[in-house]
N, C-alpha and C positions, 0 to 999 in steps of 0.2 A: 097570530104571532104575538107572543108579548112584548112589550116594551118596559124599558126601564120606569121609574116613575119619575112625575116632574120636579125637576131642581136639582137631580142626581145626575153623577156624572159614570160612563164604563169607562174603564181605564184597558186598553190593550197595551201588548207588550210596548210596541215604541212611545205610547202616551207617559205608560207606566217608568219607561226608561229615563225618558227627561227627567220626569220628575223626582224620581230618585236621586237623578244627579243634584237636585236644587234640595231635598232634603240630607245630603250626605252633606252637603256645600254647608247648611244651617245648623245642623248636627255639629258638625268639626269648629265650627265658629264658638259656639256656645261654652264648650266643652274645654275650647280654650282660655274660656275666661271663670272655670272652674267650676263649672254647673253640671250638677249629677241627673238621669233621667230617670222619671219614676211615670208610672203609669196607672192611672183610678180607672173606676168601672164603668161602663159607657150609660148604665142607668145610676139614679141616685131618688134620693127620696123628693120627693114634691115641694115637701118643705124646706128642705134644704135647698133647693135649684130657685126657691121664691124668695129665700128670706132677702129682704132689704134689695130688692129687683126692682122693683117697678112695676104697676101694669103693662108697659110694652113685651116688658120680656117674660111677665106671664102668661099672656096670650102667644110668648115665640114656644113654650116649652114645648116639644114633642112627649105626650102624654101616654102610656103605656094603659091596657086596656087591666081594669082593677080586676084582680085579684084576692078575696078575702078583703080582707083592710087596709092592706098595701095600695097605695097611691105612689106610682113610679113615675118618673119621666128621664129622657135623653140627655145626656149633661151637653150644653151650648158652650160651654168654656171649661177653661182647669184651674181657674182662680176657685170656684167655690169651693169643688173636689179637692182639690190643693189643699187648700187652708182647713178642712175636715179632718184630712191625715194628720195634716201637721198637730192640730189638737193631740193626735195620739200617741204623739212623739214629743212634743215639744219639753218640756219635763229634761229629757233625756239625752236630748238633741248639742250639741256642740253650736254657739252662734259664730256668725248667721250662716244659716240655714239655705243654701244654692240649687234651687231644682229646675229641672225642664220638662216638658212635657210637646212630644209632636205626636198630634192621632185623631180622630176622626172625629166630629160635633155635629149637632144637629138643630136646626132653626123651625121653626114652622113657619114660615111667611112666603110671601109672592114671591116665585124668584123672578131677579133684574140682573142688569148688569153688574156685576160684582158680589150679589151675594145668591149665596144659593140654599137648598135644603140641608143640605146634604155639605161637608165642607171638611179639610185639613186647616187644622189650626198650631202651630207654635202657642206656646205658654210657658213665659220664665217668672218665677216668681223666687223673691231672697226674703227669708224674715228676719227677725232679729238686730237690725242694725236701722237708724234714722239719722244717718249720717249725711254732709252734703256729699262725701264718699260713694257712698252707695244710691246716690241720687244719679250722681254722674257715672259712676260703675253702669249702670242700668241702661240710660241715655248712648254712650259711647258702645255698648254692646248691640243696641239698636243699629245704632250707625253702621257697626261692624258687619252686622249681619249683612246688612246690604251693599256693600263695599265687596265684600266676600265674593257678592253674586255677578261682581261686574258695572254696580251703579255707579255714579259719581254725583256733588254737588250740585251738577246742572241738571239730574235726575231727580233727584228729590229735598225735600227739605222736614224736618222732624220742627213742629212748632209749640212754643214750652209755654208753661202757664202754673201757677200756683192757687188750687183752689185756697188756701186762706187768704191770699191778696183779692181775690174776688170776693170772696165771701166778706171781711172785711168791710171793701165798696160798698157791698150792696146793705148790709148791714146799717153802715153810712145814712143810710139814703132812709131811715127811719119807715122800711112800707110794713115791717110785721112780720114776725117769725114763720108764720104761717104761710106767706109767699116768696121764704128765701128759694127753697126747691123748685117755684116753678118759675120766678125770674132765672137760676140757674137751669134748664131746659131750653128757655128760647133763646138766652145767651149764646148755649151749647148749639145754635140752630144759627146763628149769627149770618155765616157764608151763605148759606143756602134757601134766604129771604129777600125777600127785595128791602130799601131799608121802610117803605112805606108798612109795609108785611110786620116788619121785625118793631114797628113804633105801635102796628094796631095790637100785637099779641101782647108786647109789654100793657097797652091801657087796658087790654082786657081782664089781664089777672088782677086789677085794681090800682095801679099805680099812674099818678097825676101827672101831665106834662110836663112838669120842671122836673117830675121824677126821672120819666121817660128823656129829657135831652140831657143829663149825666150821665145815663148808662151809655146813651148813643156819642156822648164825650169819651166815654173814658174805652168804650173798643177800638178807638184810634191812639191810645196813648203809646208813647216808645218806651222801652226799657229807663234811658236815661232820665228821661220826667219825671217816672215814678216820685221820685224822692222829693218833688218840689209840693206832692199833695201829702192833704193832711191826714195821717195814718192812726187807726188806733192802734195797740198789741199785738191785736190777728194780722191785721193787713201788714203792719211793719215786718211782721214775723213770716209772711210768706213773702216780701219782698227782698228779707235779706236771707233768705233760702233760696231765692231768683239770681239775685247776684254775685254769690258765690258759687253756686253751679256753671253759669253762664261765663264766670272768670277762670274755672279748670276746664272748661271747653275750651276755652279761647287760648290759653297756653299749651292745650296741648294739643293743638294743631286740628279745634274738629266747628272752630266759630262758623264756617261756611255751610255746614251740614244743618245749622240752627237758627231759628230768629224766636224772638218773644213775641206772645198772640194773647193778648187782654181775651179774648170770645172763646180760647179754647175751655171748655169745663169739664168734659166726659160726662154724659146721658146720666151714668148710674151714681147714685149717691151715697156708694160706700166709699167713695176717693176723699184725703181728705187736707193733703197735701201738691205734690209733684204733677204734674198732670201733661201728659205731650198727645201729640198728633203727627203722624207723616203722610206729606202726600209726594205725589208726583209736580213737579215745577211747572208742569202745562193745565192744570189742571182738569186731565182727562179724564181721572178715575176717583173715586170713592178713598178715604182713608187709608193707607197701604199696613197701618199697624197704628194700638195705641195704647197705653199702658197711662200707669202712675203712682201713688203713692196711697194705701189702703190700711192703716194704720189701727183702726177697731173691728174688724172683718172677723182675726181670730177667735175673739172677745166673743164675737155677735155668733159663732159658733161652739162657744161654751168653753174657749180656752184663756189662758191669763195673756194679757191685753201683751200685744207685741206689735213691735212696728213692723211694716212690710210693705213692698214694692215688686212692679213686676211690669211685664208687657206682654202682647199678643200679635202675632201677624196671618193672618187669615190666607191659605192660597188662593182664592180665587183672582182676589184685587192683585196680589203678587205677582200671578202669573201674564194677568196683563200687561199690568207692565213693562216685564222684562222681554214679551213678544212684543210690546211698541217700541223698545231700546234694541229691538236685535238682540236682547241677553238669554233669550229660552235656550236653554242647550240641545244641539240634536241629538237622538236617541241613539245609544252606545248600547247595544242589545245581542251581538252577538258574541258567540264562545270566542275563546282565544284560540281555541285548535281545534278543528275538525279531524277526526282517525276515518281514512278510507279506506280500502282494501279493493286489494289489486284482484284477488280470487277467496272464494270460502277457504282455503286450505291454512289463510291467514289469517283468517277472522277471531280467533281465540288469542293471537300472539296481538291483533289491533286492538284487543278491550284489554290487554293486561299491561300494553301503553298507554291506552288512555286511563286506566286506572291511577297507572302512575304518575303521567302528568296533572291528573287529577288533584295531586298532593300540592301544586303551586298555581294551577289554573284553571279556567271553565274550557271544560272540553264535550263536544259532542262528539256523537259515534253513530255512524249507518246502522239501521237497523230492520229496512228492509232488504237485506241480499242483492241491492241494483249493482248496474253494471257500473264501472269507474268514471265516465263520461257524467252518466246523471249523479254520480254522488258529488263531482265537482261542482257541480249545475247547483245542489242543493246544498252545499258549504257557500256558496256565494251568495244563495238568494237570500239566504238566515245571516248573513253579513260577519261569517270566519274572518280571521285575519288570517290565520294560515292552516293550510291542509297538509296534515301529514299520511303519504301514501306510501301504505306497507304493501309490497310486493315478497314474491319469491325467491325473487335472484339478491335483490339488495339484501334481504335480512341471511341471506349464506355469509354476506361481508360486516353484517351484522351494520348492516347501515338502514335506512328510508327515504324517501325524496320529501319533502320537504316544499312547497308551495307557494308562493308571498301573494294572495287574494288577491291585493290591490294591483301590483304591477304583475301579476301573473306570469311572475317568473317561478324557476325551480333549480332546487342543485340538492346533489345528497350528502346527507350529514349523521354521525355517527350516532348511532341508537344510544350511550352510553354519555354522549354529549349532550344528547338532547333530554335526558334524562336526571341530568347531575343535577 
């Protein structure tokens, strides 16, 4: 017998159910704050899925077996894809520019808890605007989404950071152009070191003691300190992008959802501004979503330089979650009406009302010939709400009986009513 492969998940009807409800739930969210959905190709070019990656996420590409000259792999997100299109519009395009993307990605790594091969991803990405507008537009949409689902402040918290106030720092600190990227890496690794861990990797990349006890100063600094160190351009310049985002959060009712986090930097090094992280308030799970501000990305795909932002939220981590909050919704799977028939002599007049109710609901219909007992049997087990049962005598009065699944009551009601 075969089996699925490892890190893939099968989806049967009631798995598949929930989760439609939590993608309908993110879908109506998004859409409300005017973001249009477009959809790329699930493969992409090699090149394109690598440019400006990393070797970590070279090693994650799922690599397609070459063909000719063609060098194919699995797109892992919809930022890249994204920003490819947009090249081909952009020209043309009306700013800024509001899309979304929910649909299926692909990793190559070990799966663990929280990530897998195989995976549903959200991706909203806006171009065209670098505004603190659209910083917090972005930010508050994050929020939303998860609000949406049932969360609250004591669920999670989305933690903010501006790679030029880092960049900035570490620039500060005189170690060499050459290991800003990889001080920013073990930064980005901050939480998930011990601090002895986190003091040997900075001296490994070359940087001295007095180097190594300013950076481990300054991942404890708060928000309001900032302004008491000494900033050049860049740093001042992401710190008052920090404090004006952080001031329309706070007035418009979403400061609890937020804290400032000097260690946050995002792995990839195309971010180049805005930068967040969300987790869970218990620290149970991996990232629940993380985005930011990606401002040369178009550019580095052969389009004229545009600002741009966005975020992502992975199902896997997601749905943990909301099963450790009690938020996973139960599966809502069956028809709204089941048509059963009292005897064959009716069975033609029971598909030409479910036909019609057809026009306002999901309706099943018996279709192996059993007798009315098993066809109630099998409208409950598939989870009807209501059975409607066409007989011979009622349809003379041009009526049906009518069924209520759950309390397994019945009364009859006018074919012409139920029809309207």
């Amino acid at each position: 017998m075969y089996q699925k492969v490892k890190g893939t998940r099968d989806f049967y009807p009631e798995e598949f159910g929930s989760r439609w409800q939590v993608f309908s739930s993110i879908r109506n969210t998004v859409k409300k704050f005017g973001f249009s959905e477009i959809e790329s190709p699930a493969f992409e070019s090699f090149d394109l899925l690598s440019a400006k990656q990393g070797e970590e996420i070279r090693s994650q590409i799922f690599t397609l077996e070459k063909q000719g000259k063609e060098d194919l792999g699995l797109r892992f997100d919809l930022t890249v894809p994204f920003a490819r299109m947009f090249t081909s519009v952009q020209m043309s395009s009306k700013k800024p520019v509001k899309w979304y993307g929910l649909s299926r990605m692909w990793r190559y790594e070990q799966p663990q808890k929280g990530r897998l091969r195989e995976f549903y991803q959200l991706s909203v990405e806006m171009y065209g605007t670098n505004s603190i507008d659209s910083d917090f537009e972005t930010v508050a949409l994050a929020i939303s989404v998860l609000k949406d689902l049932g969360l609250t402040s004591d669920d999670f918290v989305i933690r903010i950071n501006n790679r030029k106030l880092l960049q900035g720092f570490i620039e500060s600190l005189k170690i060499g152009s050459k290991y800003v990227d990889s001080v920013f890496r073990v930064v980005d690794s901050y939480t998930k070191s011990s601090s002895e861990d986190f003091r040997k990797e900075l001296s490994e990349i070359g940087l001295d003691s007095k180097q190594v006890d300013y950076i481990v100063e300054f991942m404890t600094v708060k928000l309001e300190d900032l302004n008491e160190l000494e900033m050049d351009s860049v740093m001042r310049e992401g710190y008052t992008e920090l404090k004006g985002l952080f001031s329309m959060l706070e007035c418009l009712g979403m400061k609890d959802f937020v804290e400032f986090n000097p260690f946050i930097a995002r792995g990839l090094s195309y971010y180049t501004g805005l930068v967040f992280e969300c987790f869970d308030r218990q620290g149970k799970f991996r990232a629940i979503l993380g985005g930011g501000r990606y401002d040369n990305l178009v550019s580095l795909f052969g389009g004229q330089s545009t600002p741009a932002i966005g975020f992502a939220i992975g199902d896997v981590t997601l749905e943990l979650l909301l099963r450790d909050r009690e938020k996973w919704p139960k599966p809502s799977i069956g028809p709204e009406y089941f048509v059963a028939c009292v005897s064959d002599s009716v069975r033609m007049k029971a598909y030409e009302i479910a036909m019609k109710l057809r026009n306002k609901f999901s309706v099943d219909v018996d279709l192996s010939s059993r007798k009315l007992a098993k066809q109630l049997f099998y409208a409950n087990s598939i989870g009807a709400k209501w059975t409607v049962i066409v007989g011979e005598d009622e349809l003379k009065e041009n009526k049906v009986v009518l069924r209520d699944m759950v309390l397994g009551t019945e009364h009859q009601k006018d074919l012409d009513e139920l029809l309207d």
